[in-house]
Backbone and ligand atoms as CSV (ligand in chain L), in Angstrom:
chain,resi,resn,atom,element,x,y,z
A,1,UNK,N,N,0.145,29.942,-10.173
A,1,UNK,CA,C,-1.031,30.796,-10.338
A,1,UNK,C,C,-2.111,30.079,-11.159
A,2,UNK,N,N,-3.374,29.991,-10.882
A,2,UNK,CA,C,-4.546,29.898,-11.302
A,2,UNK,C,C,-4.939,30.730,-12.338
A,3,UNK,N,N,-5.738,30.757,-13.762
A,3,UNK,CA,C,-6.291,31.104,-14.722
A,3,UNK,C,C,-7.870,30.835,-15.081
A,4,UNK,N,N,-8.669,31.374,-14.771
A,4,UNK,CA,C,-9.643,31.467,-16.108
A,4,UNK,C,C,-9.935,32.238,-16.714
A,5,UNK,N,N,-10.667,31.941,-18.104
A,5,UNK,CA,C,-11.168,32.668,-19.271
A,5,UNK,C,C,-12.500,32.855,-19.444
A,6,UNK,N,N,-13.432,33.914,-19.771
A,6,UNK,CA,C,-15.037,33.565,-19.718
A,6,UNK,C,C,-14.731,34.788,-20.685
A,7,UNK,N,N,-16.091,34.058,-21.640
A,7,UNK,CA,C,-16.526,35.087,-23.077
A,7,UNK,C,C,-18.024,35.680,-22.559
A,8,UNK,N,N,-18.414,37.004,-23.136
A,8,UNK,CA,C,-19.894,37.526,-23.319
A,8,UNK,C,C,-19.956,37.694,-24.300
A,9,UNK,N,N,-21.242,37.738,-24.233
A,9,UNK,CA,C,-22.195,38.360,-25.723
A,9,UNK,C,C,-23.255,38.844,-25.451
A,10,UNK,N,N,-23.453,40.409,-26.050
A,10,UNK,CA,C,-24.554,40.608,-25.813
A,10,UNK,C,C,-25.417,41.450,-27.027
A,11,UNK,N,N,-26.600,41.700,-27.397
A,11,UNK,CA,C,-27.490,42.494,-27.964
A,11,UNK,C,C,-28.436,43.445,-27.611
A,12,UNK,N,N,-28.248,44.442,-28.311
A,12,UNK,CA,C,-29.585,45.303,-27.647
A,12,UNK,C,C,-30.226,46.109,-29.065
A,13,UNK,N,N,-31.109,46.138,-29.203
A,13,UNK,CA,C,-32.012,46.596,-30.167
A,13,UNK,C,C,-32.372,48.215,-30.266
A,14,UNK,N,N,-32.113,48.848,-31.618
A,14,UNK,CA,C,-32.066,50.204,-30.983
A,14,UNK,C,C,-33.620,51.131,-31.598
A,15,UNK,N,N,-33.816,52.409,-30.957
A,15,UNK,CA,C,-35.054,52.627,-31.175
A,15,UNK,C,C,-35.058,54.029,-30.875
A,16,UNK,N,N,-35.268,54.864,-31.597
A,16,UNK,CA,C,-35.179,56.332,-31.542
A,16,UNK,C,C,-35.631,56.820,-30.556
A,17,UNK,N,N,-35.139,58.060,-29.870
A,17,UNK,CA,C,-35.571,58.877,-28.541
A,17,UNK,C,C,-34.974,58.264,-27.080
A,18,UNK,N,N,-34.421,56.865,-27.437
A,18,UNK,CA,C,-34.417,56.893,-25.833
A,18,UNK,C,C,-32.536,56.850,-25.585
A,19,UNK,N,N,-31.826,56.808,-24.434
A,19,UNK,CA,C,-30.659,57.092,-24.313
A,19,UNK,C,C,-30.012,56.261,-24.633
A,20,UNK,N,N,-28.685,56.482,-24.972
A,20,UNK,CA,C,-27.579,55.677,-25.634
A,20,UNK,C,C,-26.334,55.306,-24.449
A,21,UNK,N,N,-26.418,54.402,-23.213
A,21,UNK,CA,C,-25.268,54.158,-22.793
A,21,UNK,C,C,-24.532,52.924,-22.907
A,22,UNK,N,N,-23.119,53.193,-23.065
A,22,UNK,CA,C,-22.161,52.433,-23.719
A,22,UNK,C,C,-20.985,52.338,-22.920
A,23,UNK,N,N,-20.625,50.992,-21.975
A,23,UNK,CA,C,-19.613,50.991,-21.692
A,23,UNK,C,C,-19.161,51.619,-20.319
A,24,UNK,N,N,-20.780,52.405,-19.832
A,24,UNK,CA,C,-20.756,53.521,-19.056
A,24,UNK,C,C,-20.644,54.970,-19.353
A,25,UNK,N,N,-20.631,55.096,-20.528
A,25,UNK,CA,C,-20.606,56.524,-21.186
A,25,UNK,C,C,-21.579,57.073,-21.902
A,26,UNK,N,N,-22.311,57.824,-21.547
A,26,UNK,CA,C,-23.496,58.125,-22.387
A,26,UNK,C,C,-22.877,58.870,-23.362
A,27,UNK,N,N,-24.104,58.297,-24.352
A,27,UNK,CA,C,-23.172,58.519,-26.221
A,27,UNK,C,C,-24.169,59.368,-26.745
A,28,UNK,N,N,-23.797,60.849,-27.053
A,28,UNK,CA,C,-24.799,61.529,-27.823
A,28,UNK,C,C,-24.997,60.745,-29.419
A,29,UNK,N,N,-26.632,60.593,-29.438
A,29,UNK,CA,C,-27.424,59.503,-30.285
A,29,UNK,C,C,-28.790,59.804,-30.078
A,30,UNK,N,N,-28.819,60.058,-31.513
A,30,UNK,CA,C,-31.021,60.195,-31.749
A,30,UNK,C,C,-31.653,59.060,-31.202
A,31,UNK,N,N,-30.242,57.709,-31.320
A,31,UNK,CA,C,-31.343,56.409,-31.082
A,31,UNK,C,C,-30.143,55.850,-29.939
A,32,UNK,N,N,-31.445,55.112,-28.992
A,32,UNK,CA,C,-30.971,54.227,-27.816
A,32,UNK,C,C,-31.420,52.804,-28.010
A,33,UNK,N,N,-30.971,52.165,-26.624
A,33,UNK,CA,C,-31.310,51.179,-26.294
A,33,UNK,C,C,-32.657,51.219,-26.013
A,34,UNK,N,N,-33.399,49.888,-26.739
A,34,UNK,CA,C,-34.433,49.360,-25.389
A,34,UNK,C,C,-34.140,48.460,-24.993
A,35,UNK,N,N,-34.350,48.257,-23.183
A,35,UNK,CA,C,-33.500,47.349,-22.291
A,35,UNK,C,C,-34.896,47.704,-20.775
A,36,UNK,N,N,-34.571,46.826,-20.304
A,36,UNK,CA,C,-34.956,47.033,-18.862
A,36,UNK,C,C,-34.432,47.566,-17.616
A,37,UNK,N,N,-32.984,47.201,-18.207
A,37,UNK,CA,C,-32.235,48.205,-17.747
A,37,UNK,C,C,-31.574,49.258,-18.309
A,38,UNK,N,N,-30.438,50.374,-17.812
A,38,UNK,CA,C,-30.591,51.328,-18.403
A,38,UNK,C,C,-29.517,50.694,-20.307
A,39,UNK,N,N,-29.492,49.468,-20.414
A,39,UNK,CA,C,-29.203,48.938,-21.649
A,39,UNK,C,C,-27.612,49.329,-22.319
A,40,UNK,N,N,-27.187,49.272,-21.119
A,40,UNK,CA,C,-25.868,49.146,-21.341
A,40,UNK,C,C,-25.194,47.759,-21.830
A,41,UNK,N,N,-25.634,47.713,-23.115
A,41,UNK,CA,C,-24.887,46.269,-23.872
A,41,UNK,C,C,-23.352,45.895,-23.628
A,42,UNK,N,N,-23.033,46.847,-23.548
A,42,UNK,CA,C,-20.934,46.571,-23.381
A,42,UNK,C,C,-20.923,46.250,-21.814
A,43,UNK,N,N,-21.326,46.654,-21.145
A,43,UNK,CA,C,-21.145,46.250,-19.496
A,43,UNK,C,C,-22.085,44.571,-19.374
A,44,UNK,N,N,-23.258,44.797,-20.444
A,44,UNK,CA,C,-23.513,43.156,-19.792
A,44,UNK,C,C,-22.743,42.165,-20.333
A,45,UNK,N,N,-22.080,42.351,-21.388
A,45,UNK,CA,C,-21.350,41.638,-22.087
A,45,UNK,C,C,-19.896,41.241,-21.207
A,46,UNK,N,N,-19.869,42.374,-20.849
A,46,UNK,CA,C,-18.529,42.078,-19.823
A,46,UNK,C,C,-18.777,41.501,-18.693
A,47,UNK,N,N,-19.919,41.532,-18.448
A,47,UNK,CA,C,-20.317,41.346,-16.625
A,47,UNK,C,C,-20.648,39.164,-17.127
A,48,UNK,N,N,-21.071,39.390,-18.379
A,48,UNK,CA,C,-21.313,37.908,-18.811
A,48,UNK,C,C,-19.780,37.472,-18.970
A,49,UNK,N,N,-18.763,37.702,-19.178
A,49,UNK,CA,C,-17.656,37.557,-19.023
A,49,UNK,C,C,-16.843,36.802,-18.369
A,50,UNK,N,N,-17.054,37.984,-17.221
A,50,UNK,CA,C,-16.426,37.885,-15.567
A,50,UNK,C,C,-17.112,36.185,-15.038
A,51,UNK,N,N,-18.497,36.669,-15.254
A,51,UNK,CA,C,-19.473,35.214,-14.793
A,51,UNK,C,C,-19.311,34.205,-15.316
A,52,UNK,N,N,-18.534,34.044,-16.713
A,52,UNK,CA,C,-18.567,33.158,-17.536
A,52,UNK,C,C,-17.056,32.661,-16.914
A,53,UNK,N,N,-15.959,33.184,-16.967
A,53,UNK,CA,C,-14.779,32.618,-16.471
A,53,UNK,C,C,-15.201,31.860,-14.916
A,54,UNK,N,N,-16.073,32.324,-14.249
A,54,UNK,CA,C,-16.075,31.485,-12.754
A,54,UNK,C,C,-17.428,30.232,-12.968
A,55,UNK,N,N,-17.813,29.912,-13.654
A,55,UNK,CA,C,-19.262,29.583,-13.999
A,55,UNK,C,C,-20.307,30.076,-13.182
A,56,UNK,N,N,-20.673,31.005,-13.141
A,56,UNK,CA,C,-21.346,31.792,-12.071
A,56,UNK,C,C,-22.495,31.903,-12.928
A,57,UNK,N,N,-23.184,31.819,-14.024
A,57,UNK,CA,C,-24.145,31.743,-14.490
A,57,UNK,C,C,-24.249,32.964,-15.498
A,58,UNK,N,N,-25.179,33.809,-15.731
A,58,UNK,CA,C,-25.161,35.216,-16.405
A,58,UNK,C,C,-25.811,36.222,-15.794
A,59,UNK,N,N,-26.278,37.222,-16.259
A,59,UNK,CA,C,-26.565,38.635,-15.967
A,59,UNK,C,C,-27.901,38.369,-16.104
A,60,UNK,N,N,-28.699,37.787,-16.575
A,60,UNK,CA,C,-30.213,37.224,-16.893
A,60,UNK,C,C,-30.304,36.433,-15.376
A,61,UNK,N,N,-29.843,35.420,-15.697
A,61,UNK,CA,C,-30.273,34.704,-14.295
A,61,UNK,C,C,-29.958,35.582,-13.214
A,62,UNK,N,N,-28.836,36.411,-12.522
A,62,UNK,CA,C,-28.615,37.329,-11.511
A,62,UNK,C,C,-29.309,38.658,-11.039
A,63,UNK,N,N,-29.415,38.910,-12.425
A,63,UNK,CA,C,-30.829,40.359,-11.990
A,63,UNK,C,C,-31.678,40.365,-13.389
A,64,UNK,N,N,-32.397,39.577,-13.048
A,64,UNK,CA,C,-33.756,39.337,-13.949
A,64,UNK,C,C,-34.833,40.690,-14.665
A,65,UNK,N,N,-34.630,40.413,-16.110
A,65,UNK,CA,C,-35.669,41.657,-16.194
A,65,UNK,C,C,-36.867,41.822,-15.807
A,66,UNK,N,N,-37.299,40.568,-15.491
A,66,UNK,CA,C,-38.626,40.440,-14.681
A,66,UNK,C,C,-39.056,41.099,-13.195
A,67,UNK,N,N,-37.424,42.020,-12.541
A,67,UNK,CA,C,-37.840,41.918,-11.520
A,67,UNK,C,C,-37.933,43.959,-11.497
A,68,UNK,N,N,-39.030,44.226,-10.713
A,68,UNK,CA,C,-38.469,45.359,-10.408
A,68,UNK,C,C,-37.432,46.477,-10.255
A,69,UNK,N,N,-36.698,45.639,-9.314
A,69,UNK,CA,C,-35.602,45.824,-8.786
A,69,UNK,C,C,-34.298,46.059,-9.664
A,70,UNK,N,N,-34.465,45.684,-10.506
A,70,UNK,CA,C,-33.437,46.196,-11.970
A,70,UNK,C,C,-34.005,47.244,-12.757
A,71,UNK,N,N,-35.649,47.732,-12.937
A,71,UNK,CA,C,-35.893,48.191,-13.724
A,71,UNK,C,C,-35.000,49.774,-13.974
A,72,UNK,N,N,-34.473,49.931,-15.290
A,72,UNK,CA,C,-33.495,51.270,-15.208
A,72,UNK,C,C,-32.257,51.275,-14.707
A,73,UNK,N,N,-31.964,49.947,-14.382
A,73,UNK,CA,C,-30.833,49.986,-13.840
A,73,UNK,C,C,-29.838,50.499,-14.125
A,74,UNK,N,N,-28.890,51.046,-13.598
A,74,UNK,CA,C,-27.107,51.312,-13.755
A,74,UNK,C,C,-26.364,50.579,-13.795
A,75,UNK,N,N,-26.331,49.855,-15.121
A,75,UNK,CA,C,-25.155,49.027,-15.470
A,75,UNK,C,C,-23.851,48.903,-14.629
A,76,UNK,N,N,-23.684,50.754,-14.408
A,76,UNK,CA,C,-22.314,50.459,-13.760
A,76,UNK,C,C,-22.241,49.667,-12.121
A,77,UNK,N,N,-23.617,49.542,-11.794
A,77,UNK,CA,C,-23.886,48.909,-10.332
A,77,UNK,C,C,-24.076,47.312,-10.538
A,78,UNK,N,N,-24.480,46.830,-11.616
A,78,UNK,CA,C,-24.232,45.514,-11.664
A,78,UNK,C,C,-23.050,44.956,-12.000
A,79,UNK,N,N,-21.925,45.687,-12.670
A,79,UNK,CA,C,-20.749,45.837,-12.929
A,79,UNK,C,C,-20.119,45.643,-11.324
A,80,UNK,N,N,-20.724,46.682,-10.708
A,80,UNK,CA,C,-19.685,46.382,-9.292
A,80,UNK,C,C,-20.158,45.043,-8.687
A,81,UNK,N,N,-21.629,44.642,-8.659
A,81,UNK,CA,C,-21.924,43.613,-8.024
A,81,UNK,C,C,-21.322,42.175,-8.015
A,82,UNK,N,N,-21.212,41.733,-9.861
A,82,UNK,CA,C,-20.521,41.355,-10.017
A,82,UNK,C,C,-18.991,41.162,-9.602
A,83,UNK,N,N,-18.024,42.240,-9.784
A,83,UNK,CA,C,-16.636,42.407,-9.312
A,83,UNK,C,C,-16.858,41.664,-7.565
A,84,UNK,N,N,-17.684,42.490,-6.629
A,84,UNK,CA,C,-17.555,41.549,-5.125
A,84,UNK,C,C,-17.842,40.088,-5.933
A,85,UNK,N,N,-18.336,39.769,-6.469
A,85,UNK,CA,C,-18.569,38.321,-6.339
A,85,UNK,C,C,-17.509,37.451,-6.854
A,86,UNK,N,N,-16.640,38.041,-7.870
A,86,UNK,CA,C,-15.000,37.602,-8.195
A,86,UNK,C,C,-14.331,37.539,-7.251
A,87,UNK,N,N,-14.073,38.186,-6.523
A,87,UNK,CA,C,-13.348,39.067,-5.498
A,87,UNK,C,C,-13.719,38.105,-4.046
A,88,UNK,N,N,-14.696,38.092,-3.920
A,88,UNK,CA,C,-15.403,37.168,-2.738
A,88,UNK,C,C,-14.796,35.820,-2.766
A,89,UNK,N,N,-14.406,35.314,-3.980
A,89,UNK,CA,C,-14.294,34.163,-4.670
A,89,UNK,C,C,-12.749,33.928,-4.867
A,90,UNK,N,N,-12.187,35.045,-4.516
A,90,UNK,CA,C,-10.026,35.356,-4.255
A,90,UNK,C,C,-9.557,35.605,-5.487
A,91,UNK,N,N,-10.768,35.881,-6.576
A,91,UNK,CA,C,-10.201,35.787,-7.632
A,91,UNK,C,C,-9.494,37.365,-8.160
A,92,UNK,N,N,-8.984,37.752,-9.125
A,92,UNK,CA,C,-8.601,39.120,-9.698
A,92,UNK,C,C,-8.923,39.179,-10.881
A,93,UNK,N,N,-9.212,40.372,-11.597
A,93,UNK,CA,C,-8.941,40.329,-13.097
A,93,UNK,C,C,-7.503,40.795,-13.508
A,94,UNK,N,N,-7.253,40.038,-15.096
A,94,UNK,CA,C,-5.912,40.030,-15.617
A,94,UNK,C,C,-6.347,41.317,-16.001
A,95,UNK,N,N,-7.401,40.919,-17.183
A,95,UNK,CA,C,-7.361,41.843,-18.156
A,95,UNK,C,C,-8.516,41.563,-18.982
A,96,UNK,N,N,-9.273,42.922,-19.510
A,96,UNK,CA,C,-10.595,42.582,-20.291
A,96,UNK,C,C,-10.741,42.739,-21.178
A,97,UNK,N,N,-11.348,42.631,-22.583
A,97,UNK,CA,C,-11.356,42.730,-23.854
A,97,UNK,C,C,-12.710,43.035,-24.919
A,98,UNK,N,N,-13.072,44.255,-24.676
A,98,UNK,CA,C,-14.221,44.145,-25.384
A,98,UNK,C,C,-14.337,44.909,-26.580
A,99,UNK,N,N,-14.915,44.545,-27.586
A,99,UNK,CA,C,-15.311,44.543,-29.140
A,99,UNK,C,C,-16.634,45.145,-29.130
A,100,UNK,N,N,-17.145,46.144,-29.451
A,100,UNK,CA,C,-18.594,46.799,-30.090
A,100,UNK,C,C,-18.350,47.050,-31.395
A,101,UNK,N,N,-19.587,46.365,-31.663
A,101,UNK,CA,C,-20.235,46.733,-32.983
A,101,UNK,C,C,-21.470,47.496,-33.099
A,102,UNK,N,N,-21.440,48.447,-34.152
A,102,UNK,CA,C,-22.366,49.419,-33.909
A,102,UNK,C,C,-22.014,50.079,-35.459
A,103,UNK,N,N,-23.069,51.043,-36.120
A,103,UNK,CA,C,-23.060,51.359,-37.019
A,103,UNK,C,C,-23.029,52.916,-36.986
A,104,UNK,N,N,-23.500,53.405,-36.003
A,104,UNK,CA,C,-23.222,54.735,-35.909
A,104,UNK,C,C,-24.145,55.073,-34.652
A,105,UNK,N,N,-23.709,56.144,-33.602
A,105,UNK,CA,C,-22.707,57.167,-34.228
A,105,UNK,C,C,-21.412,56.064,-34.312
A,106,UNK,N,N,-20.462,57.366,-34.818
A,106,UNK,CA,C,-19.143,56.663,-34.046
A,106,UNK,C,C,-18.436,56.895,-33.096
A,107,UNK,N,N,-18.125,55.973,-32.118
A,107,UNK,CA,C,-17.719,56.188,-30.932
A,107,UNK,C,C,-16.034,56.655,-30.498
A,108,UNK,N,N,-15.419,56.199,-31.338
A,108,UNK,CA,C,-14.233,55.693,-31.161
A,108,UNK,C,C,-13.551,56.833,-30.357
A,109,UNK,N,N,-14.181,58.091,-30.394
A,109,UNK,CA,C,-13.237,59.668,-29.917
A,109,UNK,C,C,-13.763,58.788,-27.947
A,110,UNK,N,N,-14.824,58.139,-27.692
A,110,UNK,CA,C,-15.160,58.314,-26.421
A,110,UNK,C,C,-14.609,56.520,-25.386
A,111,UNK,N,N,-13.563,56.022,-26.608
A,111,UNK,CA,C,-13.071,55.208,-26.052
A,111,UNK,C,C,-12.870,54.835,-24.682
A,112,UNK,N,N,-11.372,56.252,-24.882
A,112,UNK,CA,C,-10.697,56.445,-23.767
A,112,UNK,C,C,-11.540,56.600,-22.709
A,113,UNK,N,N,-12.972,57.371,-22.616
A,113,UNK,CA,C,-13.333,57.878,-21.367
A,113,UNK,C,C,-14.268,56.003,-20.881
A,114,UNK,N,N,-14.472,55.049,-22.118
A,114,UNK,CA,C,-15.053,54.232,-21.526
A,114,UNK,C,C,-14.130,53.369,-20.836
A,115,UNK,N,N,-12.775,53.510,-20.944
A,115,UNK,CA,C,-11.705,52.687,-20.743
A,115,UNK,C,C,-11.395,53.044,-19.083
A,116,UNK,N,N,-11.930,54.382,-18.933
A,116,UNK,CA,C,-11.382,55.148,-17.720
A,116,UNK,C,C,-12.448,54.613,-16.712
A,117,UNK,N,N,-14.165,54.452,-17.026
A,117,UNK,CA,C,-15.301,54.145,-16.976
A,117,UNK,C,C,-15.080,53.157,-15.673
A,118,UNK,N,N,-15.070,51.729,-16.968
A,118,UNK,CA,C,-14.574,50.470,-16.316
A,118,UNK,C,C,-13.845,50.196,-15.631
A,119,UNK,N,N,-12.294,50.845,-15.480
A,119,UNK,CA,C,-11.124,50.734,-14.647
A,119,UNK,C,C,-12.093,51.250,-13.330
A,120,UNK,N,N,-12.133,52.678,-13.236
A,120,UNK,CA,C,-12.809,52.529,-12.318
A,120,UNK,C,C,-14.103,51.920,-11.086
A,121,UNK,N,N,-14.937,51.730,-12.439
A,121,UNK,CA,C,-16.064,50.200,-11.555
A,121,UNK,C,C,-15.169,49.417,-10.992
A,122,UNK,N,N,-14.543,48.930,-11.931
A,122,UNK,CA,C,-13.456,47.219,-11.521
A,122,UNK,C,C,-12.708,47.803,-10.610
A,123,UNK,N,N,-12.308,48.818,-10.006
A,123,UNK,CA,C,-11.309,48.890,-9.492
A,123,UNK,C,C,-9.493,48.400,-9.983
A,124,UNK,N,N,-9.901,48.688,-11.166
A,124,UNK,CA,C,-8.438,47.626,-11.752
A,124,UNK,C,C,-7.644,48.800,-12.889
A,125,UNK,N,N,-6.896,49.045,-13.593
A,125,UNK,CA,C,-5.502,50.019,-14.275
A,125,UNK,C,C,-6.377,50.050,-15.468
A,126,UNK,N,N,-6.568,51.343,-16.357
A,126,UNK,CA,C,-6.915,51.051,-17.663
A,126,UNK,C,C,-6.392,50.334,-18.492
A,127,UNK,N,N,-5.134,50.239,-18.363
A,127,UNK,CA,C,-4.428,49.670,-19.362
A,127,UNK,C,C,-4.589,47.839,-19.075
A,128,UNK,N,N,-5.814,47.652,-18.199
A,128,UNK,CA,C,-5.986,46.042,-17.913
A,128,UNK,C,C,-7.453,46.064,-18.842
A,129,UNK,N,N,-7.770,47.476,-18.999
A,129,UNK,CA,C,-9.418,47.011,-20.024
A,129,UNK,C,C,-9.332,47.906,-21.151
A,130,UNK,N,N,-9.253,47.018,-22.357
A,130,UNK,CA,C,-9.138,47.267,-23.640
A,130,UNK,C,C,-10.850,47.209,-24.420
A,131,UNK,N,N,-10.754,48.834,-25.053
A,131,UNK,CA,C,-12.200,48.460,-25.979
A,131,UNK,C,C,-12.224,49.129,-27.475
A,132,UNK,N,N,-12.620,48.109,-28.128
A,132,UNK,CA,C,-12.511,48.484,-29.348
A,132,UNK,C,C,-13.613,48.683,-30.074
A,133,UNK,N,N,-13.573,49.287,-31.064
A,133,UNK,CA,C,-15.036,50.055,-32.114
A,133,UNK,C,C,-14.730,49.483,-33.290
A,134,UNK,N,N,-15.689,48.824,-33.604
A,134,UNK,CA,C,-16.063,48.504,-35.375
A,134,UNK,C,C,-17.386,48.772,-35.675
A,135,UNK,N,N,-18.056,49.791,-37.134
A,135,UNK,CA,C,-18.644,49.109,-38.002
A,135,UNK,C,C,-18.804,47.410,-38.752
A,136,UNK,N,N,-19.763,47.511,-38.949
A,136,UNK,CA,C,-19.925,45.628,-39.994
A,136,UNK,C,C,-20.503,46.206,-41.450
A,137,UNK,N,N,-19.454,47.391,-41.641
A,137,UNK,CA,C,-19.543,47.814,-43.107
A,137,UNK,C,C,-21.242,47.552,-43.422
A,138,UNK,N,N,-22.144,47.982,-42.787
A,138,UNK,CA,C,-23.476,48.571,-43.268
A,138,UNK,C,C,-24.075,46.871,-43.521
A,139,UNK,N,N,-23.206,45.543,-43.498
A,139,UNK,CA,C,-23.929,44.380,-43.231
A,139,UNK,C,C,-24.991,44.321,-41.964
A,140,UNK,N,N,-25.951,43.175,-42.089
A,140,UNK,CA,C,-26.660,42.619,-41.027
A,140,UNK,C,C,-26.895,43.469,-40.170
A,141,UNK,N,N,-27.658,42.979,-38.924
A,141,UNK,CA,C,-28.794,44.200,-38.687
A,141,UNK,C,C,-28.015,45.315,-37.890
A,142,UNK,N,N,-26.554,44.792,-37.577
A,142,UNK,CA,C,-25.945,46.004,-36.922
A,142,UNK,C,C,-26.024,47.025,-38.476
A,143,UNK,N,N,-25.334,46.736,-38.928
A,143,UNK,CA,C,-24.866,47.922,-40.310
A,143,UNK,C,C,-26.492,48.581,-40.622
A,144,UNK,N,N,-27.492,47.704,-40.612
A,144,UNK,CA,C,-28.784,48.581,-41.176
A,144,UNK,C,C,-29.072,49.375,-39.680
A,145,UNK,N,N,-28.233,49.359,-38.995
A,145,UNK,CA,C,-29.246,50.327,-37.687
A,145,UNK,C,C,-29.709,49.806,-36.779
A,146,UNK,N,N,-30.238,48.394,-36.613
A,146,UNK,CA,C,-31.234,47.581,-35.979
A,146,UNK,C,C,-30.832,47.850,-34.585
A,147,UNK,N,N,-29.545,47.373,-34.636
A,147,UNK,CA,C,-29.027,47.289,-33.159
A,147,UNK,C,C,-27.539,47.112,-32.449
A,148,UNK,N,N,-26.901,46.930,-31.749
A,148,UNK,CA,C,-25.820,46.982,-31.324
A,148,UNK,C,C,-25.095,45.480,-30.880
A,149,UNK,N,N,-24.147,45.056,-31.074
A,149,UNK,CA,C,-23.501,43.930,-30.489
A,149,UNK,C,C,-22.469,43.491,-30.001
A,150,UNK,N,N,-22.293,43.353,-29.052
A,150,UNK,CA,C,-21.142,43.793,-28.082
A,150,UNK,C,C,-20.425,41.913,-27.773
A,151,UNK,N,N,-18.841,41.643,-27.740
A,151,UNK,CA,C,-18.249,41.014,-27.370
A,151,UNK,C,C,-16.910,41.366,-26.111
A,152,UNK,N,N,-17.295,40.145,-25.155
A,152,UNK,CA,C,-16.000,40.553,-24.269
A,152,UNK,C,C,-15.506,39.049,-23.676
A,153,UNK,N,N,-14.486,39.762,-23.330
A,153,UNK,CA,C,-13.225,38.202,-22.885
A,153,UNK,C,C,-12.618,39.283,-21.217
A,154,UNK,N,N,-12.417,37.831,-20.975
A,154,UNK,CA,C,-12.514,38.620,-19.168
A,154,UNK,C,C,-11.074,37.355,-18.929
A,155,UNK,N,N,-9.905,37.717,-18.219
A,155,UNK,CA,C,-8.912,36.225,-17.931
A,155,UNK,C,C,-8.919,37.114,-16.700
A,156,UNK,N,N,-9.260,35.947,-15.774
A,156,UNK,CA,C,-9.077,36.125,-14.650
A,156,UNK,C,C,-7.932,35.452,-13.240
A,157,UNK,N,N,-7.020,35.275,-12.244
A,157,UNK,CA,C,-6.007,34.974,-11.771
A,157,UNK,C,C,-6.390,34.623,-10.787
A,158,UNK,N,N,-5.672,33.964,-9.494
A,158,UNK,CA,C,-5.577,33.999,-7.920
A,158,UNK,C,C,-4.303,33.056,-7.727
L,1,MG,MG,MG,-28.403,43.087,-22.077
């Protein structure tokens, strides 16, 4: 059997009034993302992931904020776009791993439903996508509020 590994990272800057989605779960929150798309930081992070284990490039170069055609987007649709393009490629996912940081709210009660989220985009078992919640104890610009920062690990098979 074949293996790769690809890491994301992503940021999104937060800003009162506009919506909070996470992971695919909209998160009751005074403050959202601003994004071009609908600023789902945990899905690009993962989708940088997936792309990163095949060298497929990132989520910037693939659907550009420059273009229309993303504007508002549904994370969870570039999520699938991505997956055909693994998939196209014979590949599978093992298993995914993602880390948010965030200062509040706190998420952690809406885990499970983001865990359920993703399995379903991916088409793949929850128990293959793991996500976890931290504060940065009120440090750096996550802890003051600024913004959100999301890590993910993607191992992929064929
Ligand atoms: Mg992003």
């Amino acid at each position: 059997m074949e293996f790769r590994i690809g890491q994301g990272y992503d940021v999104h800057q937060l800003a009162p009034g506009l919506p909070m989605w996470l992971a695919g779960v909209a998160v009751p929150s005074e403050f959202g993302f601003v994004a071009h798309s609908d600023g789902d930081v945990a899905i690009h992070a993962l989708c940088d992931a997936l792309l990163g284990a095949l060298a497929l490039g990132d989520i910037g170069k693939l659907f550009p904020d420059t273009s229309d055609e993303w504007k508002d987007a549904d994370s969870k649709e570039l999520l699938r776009i991505v997956m055909e393009k693994v998939r196209a490629k014979g590949w599978e996912v093992s298993n995914v791993d993602i880390t948010i940081a965030l200062q509040a709210p706190k998420i952690g009660k809406l885990v499970p439903r983001m865990r359920d989220v993703l399995a379903s985009v991916m088409d793949i078992e929850k128990e293959q996508v793991s996500v976890k919640a931290t504060t940065t104890e009120r440090l750096g610009f996550v802890g003051r509020g600024e913004g959100c920062e999301v890590w993910a690990v993607a191992l992929l098979h064929k």
